[in-house]
ROSE-4610 file (N, C-alpha, C; in Angstrom, 1 decimal, always signed):
// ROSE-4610
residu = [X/X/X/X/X/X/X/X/X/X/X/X/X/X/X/X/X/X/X/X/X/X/X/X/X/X/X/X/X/X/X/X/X/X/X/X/X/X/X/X/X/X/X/X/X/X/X/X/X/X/X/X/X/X/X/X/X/X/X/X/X/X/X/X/X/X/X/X/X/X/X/X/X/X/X/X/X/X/X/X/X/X/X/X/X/X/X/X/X/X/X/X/X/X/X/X/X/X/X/X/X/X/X/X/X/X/X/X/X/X/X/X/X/X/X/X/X/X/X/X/X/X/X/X/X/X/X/X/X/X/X/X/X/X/X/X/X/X/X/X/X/X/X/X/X/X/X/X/X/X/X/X/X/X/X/X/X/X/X/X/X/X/X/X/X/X/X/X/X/X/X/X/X/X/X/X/X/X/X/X/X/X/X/X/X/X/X/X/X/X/X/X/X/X/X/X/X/X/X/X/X/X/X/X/X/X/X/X/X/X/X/X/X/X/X/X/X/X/X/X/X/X/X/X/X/X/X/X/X/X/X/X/X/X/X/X/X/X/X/X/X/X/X/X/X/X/X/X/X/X/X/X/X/X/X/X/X/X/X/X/X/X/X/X/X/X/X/X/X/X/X/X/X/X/X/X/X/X/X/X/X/X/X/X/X/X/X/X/X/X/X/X/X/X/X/X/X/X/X/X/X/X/X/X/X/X/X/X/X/X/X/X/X/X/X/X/X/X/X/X/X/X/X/X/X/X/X/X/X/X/X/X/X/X/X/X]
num = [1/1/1/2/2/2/3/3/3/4/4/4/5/5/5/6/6/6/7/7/7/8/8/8/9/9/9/10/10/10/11/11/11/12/12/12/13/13/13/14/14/14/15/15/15/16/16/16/17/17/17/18/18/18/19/19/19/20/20/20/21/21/21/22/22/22/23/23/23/24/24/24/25/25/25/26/26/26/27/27/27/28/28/28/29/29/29/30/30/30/31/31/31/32/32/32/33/33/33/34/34/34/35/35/35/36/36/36/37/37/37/38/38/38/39/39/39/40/40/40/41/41/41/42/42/42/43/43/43/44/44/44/45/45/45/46/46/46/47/47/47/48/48/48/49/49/49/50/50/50/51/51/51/52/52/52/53/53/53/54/54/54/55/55/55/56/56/56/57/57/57/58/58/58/59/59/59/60/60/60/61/61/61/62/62/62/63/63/63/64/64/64/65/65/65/66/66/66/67/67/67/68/68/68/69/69/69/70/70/70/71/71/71/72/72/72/73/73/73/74/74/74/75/75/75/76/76/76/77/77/77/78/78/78/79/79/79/80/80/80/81/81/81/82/82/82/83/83/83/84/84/84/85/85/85/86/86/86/87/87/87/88/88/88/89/89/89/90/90/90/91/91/91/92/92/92/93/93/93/94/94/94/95/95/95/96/96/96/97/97/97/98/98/98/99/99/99/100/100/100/101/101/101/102/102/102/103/103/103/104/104/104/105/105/105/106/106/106/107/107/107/108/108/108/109/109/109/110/110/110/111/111/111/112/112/112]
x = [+9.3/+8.0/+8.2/+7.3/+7.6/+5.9/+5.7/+4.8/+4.7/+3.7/+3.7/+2.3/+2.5/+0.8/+1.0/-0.7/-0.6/-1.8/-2.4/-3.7/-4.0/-5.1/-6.1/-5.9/-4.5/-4.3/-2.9/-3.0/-1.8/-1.5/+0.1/+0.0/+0.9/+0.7/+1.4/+2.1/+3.3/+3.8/+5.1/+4.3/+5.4/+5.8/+6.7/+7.4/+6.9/+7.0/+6.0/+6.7/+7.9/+8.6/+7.9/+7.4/+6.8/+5.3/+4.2/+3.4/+3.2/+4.0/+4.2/+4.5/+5.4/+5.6/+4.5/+3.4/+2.6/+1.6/+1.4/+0.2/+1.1/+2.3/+2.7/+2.5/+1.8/+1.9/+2.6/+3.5/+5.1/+5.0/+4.1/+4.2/+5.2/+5.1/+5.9/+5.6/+7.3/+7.4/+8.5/+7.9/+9.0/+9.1/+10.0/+10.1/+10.5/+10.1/+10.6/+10.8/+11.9/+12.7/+12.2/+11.9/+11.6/+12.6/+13.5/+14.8/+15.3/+15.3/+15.3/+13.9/+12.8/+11.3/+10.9/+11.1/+10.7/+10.4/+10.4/+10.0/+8.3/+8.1/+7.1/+7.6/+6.6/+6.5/+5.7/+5.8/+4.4/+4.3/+3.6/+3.3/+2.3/+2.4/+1.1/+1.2/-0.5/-0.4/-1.7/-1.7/-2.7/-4.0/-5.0/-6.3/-7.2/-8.0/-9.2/-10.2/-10.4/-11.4/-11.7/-13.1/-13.6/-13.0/-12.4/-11.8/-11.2/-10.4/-8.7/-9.3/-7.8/-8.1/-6.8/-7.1/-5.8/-5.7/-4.9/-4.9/-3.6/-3.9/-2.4/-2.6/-1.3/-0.9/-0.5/+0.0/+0.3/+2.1/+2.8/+3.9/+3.9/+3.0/+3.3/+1.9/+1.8/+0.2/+0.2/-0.6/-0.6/-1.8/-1.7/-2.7/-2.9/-4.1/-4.3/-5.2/-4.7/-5.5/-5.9/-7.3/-8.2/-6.6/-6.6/-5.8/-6.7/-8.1/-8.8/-8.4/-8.3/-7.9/-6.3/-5.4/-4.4/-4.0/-4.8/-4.8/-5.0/-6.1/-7.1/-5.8/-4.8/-4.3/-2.9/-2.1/-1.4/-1.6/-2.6/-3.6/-3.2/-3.6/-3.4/-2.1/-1.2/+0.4/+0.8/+1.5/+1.7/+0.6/+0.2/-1.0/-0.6/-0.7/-1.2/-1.9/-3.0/-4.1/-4.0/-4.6/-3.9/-5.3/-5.0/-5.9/-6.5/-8.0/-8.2/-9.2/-8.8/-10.2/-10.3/-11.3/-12.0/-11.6/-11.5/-11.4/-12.3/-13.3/-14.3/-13.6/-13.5/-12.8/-13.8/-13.1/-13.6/-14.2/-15.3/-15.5/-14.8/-14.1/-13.2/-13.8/-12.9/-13.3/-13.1/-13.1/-12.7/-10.8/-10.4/-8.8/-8.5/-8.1/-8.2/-6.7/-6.6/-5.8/-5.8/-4.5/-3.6/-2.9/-2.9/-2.2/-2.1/+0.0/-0.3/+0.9/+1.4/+2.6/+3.5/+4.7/+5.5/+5.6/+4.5/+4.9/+6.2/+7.2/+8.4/+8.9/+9.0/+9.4/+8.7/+7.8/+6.7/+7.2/+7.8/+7.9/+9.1/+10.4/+11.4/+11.3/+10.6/+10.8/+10.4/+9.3/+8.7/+9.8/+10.7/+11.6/+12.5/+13.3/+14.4/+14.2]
y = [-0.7/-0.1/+1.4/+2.1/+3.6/+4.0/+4.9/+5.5/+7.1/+7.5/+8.8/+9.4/+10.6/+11.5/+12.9/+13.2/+14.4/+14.3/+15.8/+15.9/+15.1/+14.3/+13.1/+11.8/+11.8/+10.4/+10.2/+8.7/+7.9/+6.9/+7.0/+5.6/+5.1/+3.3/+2.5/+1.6/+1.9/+0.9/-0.1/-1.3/-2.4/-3.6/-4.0/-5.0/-6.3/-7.2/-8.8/-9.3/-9.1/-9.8/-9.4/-8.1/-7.6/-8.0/-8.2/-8.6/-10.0/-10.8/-12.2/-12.0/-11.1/-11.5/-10.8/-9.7/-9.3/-10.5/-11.2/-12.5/-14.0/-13.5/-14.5/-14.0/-13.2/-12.5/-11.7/-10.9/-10.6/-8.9/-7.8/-6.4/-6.0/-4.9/-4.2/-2.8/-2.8/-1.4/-0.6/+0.7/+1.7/+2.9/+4.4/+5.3/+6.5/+7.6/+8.8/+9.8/+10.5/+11.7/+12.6/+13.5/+15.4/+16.0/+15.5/+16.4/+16.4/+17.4/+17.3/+17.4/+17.5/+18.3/+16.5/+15.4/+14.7/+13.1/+12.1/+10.8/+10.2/+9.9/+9.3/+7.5/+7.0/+5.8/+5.0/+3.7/+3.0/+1.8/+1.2/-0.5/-0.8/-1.7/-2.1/-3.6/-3.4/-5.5/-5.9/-7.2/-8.0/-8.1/-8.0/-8.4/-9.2/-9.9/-10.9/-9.6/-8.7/-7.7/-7.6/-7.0/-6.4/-5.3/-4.3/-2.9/-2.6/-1.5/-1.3/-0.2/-0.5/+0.7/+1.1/+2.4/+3.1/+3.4/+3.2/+3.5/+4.5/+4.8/+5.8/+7.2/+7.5/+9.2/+9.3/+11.0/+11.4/+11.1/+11.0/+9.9/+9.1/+7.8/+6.1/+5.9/+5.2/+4.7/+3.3/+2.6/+1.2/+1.6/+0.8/+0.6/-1.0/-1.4/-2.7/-3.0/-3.7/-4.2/-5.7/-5.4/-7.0/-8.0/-8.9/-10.0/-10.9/-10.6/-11.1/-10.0/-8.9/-8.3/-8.4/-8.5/-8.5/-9.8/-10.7/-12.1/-12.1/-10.9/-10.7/-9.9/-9.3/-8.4/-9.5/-10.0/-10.7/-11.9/-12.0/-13.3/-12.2/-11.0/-10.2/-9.6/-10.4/-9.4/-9.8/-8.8/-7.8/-7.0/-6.4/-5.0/-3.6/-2.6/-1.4/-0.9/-1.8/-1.6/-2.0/-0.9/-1.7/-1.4/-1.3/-1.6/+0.3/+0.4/+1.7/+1.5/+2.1/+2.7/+3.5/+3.5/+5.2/+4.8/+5.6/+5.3/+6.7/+6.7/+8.1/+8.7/+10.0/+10.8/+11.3/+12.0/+12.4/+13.9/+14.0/+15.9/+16.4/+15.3/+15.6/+15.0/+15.1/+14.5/+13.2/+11.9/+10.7/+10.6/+9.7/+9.3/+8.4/+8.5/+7.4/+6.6/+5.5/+5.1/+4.0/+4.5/+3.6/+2.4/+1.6/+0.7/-0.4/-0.4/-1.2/-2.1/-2.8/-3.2/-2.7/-2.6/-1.8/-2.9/-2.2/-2.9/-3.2/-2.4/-2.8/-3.9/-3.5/-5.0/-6.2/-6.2/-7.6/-7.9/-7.0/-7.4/-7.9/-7.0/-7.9/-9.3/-9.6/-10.2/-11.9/-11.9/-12.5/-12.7/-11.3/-11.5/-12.3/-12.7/-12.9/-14.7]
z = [-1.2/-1.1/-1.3/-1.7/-2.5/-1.8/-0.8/-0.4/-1.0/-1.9/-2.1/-1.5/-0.7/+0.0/-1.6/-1.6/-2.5/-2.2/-2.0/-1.3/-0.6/-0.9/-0.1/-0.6/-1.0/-2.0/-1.1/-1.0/-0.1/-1.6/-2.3/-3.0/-2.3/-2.6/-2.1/-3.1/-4.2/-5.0/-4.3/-4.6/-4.0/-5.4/-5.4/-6.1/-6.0/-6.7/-6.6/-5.2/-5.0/-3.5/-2.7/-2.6/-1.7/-1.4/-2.5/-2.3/-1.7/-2.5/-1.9/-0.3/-0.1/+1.9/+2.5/+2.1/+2.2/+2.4/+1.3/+1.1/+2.5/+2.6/+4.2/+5.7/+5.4/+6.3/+7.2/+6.1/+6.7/+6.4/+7.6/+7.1/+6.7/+5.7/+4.9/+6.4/+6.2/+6.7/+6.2/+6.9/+6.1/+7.3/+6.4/+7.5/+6.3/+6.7/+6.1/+7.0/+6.9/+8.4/+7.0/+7.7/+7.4/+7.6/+7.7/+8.1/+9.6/+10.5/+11.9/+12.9/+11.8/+12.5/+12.8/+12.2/+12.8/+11.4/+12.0/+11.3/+11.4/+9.9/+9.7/+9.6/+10.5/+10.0/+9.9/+9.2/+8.5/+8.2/+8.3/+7.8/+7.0/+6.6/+5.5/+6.0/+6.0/+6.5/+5.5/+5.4/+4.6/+6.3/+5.5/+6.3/+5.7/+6.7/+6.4/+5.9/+6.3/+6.0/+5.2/+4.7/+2.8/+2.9/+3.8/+3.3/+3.8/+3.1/+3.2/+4.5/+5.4/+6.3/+7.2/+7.5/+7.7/+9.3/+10.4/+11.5/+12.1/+13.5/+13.8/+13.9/+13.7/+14.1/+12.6/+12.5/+11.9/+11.8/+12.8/+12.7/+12.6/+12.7/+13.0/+12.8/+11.0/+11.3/+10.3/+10.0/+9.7/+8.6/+7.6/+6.4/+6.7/+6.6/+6.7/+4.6/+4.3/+2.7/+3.0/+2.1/+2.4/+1.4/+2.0/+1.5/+0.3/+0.1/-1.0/-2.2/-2.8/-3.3/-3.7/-2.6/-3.0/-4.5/-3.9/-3.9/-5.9/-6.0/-7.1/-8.3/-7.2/-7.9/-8.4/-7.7/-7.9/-9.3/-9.4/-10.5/-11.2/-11.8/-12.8/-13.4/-12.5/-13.1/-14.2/-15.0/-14.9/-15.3/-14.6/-14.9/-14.0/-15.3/-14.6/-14.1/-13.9/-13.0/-11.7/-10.7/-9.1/-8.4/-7.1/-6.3/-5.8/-5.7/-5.4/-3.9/-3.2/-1.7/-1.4/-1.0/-0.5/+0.8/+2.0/+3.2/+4.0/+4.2/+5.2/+5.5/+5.4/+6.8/+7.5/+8.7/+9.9/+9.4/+9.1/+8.6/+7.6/+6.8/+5.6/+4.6/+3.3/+2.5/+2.5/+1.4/+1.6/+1.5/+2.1/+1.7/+0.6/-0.7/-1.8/-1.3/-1.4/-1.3/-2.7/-3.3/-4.7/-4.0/-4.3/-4.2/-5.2/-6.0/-7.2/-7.3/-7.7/-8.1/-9.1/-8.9/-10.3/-11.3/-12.3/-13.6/-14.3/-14.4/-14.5/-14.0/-12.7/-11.7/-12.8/-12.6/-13.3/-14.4/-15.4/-17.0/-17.0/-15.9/-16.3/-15.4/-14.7/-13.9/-14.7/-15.9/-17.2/-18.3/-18.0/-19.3/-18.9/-17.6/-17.2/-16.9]
């Protein structure tokens, strides 16, 4: 899993293994250290929900994705097209969240 933040955009690219344990119900997690000032860390889980949503601190917070979408996205591999949400903020603007599979992964994965 490869999490990138820039501005108000969180992406989330994961690999088909990953979506599949995702679709078993098995969160993806991760962690990135800042050096000594401190660790972020993070989960992504499948949900019954219609919308993606994001919980936590600014160290430790959880993305939940509807599991009908994932579902939607997986039927379409390989595609460059991934999954997009708006998520409200609090007196902010909205938070977009990307979330796609790596095409790469997918094509060799067809070729092999």
């Amino acid at each position: 899993m490869r999490v990138q933040l820039e501005d108000d955009t969180v992406r989330v690219r994961i690999n088909e293994d990953e979506l599949t344990e995702l679709l078993q119900d098995v969160a993806l997690l991760g962690s990135t250290s800042f050096g000594m000032a401190f660790t972020m860390r993070y989960a992504i889980d499948a949900t019954d929900a219609d919308a993606c949503t994001l919980s936590g601190t600014a160290h430790e917070w959880r993305m939940e994705v509807p599991r009908d979408a994932l579902r939607e996205l997986q039927a379409k591999l390989p595609s460059k097209d991934g999954l997009t949400f708006d998520i409200p903020g609090r007196d902010t603007v909205a938070t977009t969240v990307r979330f796609d599979v790596d095409v790469k992964d997918s094509l060799r994965r067809r070729r092999a």
